[in-house]
N, C-alpha and C positions, 0 to 999 in steps of 0.2 A: 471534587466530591461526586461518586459516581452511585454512593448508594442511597436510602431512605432515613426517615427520622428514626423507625425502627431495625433499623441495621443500616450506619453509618460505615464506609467505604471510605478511602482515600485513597489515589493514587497517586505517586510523584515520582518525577528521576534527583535520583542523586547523584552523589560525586562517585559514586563506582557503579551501580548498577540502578533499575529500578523496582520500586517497591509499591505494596497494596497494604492499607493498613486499615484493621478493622478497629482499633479502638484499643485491644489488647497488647500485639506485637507487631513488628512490620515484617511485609513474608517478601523475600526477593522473587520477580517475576521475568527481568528480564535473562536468562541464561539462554536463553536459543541465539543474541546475538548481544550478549553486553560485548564478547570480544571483539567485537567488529564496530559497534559503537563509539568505546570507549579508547581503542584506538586511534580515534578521529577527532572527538572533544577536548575542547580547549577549557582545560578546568580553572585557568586563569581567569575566568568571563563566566563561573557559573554562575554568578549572579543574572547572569541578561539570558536565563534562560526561560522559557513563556509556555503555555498550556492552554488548552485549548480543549473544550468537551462540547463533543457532537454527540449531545441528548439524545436527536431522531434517529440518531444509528450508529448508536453503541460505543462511539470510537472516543478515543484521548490522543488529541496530537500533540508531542513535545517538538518544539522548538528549542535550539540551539546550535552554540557556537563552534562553527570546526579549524582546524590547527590552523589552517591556511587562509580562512578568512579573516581572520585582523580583526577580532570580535566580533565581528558582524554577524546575525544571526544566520546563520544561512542553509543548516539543515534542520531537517523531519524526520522524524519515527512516528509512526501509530499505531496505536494497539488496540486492537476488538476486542472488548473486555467480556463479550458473550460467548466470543468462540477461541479466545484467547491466542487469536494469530497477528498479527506484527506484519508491517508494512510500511514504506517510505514515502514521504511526500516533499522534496526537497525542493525549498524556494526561500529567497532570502525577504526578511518581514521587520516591520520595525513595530510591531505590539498586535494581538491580537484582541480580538471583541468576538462575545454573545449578539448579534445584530437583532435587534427584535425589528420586525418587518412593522410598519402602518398599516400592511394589506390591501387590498385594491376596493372599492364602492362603487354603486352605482354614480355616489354625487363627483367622485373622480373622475371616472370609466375616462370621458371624453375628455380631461386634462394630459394623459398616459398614451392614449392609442385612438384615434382617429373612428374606424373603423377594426372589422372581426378579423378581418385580414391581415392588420397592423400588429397586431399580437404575434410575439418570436415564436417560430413552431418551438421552439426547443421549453418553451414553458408547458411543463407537467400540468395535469388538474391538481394535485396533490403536491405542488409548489407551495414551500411556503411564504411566500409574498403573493399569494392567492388570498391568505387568511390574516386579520389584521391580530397582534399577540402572540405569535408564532415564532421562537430565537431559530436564529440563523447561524452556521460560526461561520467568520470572518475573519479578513487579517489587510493590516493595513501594510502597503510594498512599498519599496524607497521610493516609492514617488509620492506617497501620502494618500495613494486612493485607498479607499476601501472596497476590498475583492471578497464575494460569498464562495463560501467553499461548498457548493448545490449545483456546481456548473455539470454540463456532458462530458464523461470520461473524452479524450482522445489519444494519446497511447498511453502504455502500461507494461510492464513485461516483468519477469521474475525469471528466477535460475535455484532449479534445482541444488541438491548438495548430490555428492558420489556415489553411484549405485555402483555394486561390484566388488569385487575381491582380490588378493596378492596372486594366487593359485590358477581359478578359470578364465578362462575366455568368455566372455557372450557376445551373441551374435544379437544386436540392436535391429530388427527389424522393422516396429510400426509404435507408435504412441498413438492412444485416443483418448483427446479429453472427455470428461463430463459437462460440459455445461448449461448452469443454470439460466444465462443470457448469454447468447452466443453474440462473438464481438463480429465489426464488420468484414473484417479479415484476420490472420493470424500467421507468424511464420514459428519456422521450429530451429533451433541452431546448435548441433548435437558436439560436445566435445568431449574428446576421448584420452586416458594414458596409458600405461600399463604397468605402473607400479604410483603404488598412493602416493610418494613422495614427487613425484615426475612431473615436470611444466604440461600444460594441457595442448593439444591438439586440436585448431577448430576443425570440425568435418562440416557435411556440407551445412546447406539452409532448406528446409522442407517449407514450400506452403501449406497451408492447409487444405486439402480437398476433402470433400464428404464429412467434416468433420473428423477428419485423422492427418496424421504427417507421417511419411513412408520416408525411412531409413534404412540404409542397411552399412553396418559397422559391426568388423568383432573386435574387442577391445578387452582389458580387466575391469577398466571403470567406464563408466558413463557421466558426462554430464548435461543437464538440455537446460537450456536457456528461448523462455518461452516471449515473442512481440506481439502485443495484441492492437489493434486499430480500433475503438470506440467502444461505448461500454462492453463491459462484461464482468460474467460470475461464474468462477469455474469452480465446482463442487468436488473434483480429481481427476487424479490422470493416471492410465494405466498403460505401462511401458510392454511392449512382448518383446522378450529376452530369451535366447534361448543357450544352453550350456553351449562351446565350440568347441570342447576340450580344454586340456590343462598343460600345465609345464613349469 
């Protein structure tokens, strides 16, 4: 349940795709990658499939089982439901939880941490196990512990779909992201074919410098496959392409 008492929200996955349901009809939402999904789910084991709503930030993780794991839950999808983009978090889990945190007190302080020192730099002011009331999502691993999903990114990465055409050439010179929080490092891994049907090409691997990746490739299509090193927020990315001719 993602929405309010005055406008009730539901999201779920089903057996072919997933859906948002206000009350009235249910509206299919996953089409930017049910194919690639539902390729992979073991619809023998839709029952052990698990959900997961991260209040503080928008998101719904589905858990579930893929062809190759032998029921075991073992992948993620997640969906931002404010910006409606989709994302993977794949780790195998045996039941997730809401964690409501105790939060930290003075009459604790010194059962927890020693000294000011003692405290993980990686804990936030705006932690919530700073504040006692405060759900956390969790998910408990095949070893039975239970892990917060509030930890520091450490890598990440994403792949573009095909820029480009049957006809022109372009010549791939330079990407530069946007980003909102820029991660500790980033590389860039540009692959290329020249006919849509065609196995792809990996071309090189760019670092990042000055916040861009210098490429150069003429090809018909493009693909870039982005590695990021600790958090980050990338708002876009603007590829310079330039025509090379045609044929």
């Amino acid at each position: 349940n993602i929405g309010t008492a005055d406008n009730p929200v539901h999201i779920f996955m089903g057996i072919d795709d997933f859906w948002r349901f206000d009350g009235a009809r249910p509206v299919p939402i996953g089409n930017p990658l049910r194919k690639t999904i539902y390729a992979d789910f073991n619809a023998s084991f839709a029952n052990r499939i698990k959900t997961l709503h991260d209040r503080r930030n928008q998101r719904v993780y589905f858990y579930y089982p893929s062809l190759g794991g032998g029921g075991a839950i073992d992948s993620c999808v997640v969906y931002h439901y404010r910006t409606g983009m989709w994302g993977r978090d794949d780790r195998t889990v045996e039941a997730v939880v809401e964690y409501l945190a105790g939060g930290i007190t003075y009459d604790n302080w010194d059962t927890l941490y020693a000294t000011y020192n003692a405290i993980p730099a990686t804990l936030s002011y705006d932690s919530p196990f700073l504040t006692s009331g405060n759900f956390t999502p969790g998910v408990f691993d095949t070893n039975h512990d239970l892990l917060s999903l509030d930890g520091i990114a450490t890598n990440s990465s994403f792949t573009t779909g095909d820029m480009g055409d049957d006809i022109n050439f372009y010549l791939l010179e330079r990407v530069k992201p946007k980003w909102l929080t820029a991660p500790t490092s980033a590389t860039m891994t540009n692959y290329y074919k020249q006919s849509e049907g065609d196995a792809l090409t990996t071309d090189v691997t760019s670092t990042m410098s000055l916040s861009r990746f210098d490429v150069l490739r003429s090809a018909r299509w493009h693909r870039l496959q982005f590695n990021m090193v600790g958090d980050c927020t990338l708002s876009e990315y603007a590829p310079l392409m330039k025509m090379d001719g045609s044929e």
